[in-house]
N, C-alpha and C positions, 0 to 999 in steps of 0.2 A: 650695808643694811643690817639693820640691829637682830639677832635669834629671836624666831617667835613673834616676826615685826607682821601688821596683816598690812597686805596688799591691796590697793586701791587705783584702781583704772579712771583718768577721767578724759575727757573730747572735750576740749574746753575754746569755743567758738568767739572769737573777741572781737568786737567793733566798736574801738574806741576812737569816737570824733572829735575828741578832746587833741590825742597825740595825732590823729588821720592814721591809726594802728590798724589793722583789719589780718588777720593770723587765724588759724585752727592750729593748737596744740595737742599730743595727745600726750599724755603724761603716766608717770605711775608714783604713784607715794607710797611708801613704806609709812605705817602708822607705829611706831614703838611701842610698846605696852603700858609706858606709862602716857602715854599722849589721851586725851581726849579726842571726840570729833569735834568737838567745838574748835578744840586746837586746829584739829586736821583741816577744817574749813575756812577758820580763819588764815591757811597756808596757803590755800587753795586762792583766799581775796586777795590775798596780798601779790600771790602771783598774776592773779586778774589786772590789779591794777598798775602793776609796773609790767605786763609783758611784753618780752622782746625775744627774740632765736636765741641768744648767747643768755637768755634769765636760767634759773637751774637751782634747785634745791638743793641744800648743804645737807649735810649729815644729822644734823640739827642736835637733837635731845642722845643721839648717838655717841655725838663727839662735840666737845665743849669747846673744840678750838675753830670749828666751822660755822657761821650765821646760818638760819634757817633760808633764805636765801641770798643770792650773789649772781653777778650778770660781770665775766671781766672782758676784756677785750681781748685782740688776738697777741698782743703782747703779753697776756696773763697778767695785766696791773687790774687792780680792782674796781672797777665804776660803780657801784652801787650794791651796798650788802643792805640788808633787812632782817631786824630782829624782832620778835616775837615776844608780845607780853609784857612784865616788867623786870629787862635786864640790868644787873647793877651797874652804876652808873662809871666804875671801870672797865667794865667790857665795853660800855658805850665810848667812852674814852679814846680804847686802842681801836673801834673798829672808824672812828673820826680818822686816827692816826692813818688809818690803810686802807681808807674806799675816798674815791672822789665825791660821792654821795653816802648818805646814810639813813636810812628811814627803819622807826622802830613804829609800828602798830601794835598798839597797845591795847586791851580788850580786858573788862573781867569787874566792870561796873566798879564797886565802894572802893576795891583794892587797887584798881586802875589807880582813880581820883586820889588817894592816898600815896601812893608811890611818885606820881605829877607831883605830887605838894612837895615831897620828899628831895625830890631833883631840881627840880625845876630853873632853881638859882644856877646853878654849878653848870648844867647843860647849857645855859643859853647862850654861854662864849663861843658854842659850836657853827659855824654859820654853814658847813656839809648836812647838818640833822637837822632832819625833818619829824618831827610825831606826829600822829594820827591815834585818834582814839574811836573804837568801832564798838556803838553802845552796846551793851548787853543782850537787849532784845533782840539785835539784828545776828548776835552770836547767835542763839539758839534758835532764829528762824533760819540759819545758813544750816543748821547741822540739820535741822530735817530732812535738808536737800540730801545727806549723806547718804549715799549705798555704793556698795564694792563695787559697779559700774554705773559711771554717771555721762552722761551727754550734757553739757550746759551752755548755753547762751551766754555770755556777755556784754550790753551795751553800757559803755561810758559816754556821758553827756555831761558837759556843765556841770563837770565836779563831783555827779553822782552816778551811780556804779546799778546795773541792775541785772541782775541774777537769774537766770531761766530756766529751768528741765520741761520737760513737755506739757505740765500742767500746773507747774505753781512757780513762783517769781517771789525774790527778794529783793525788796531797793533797800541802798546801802550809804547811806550819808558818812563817809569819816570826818570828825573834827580834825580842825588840823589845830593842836594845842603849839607848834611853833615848825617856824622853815615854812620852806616853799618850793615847787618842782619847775 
């Protein structure tokens, strides 16, 4: 946990009909001081939408050798890492190299779309990487949801993700700019 990291408690309730997933996690995230909540919520989706018992947060913005997160098996070989934002396209490389899957969620509107244009050739020989891109709007409507203790709902249906505290919801379309789960 990074000095000075704030704490974040979340109950994070997930029924997804998509994988037939149905789980209550309760989690804690360390927020870094350089992290946003945008960031922090976009962690929070990403673990939404891939979760499983063995999913787990990396060290992330702490330690530059760990993905934001990673789910390995009981042999400790890698099944699926996920990176945050717009990783360079060598880190995407070696994390090809060492997960059975790979999904980067990508978020941050002009700069997203620019960094895609950027890769995009070079990536596509990956057939493990999957990207998703979480428009903008839906970033700043997740982070409202943010507070130091959260309760949240999860329904996954037909590819879209829908976000709940006791009185306001966010639905969540990711594009998926290439792969497939």
């Amino acid at each position: 946990m990074a000095p000075n990291a704030t704490i974040y408690k979340a109950e994070l309730q997930v029924s997804d009909m998509d994988r037939h997933y149905y789980a209550t996690h309760t989690l804690t995230l360390a927020c870094h001081p350089s992290e946003t909540g945008e960031r922090l919520m976009v962690r929070l989706l990403a673990f939404a939408l891939y979760a499983d018992e063995r999913l787990e947060f990396g060290k992330g913005l702490s330690n530059e050798e760990e993905p934001d997160l990673w789910r390995r098996n009981y042999a400790g070989e890698i099944e699926l890492l996920i990176e945050l934002g717009q990783p360079d396209e060598s880190r995407i490389r070696k994390a090809c190299a060492r997960a059975r899957q790979v999904v980067v969620v990508n978020y941050g509107g002009h700069a997203a779309d620019v960094w895609w244009d950027k890769v995009a050739t070079s990536l596509a020989r990956h057939r493990n990487l999957t990207v998703l891109d979480i428009p903008e709007a839906t970033v700043r409507q997740l982070a409202e949801l943010l507070e130091r203790s959260m309760r949240l709902q999860v329904l996954v249906q037909d590819g879209e993700l829908q976000l709940m505290d006791g009185s306001r919801s966010v639905s969540v379309h990711a594009r998926r700019r290439m792969g497939s789960d």
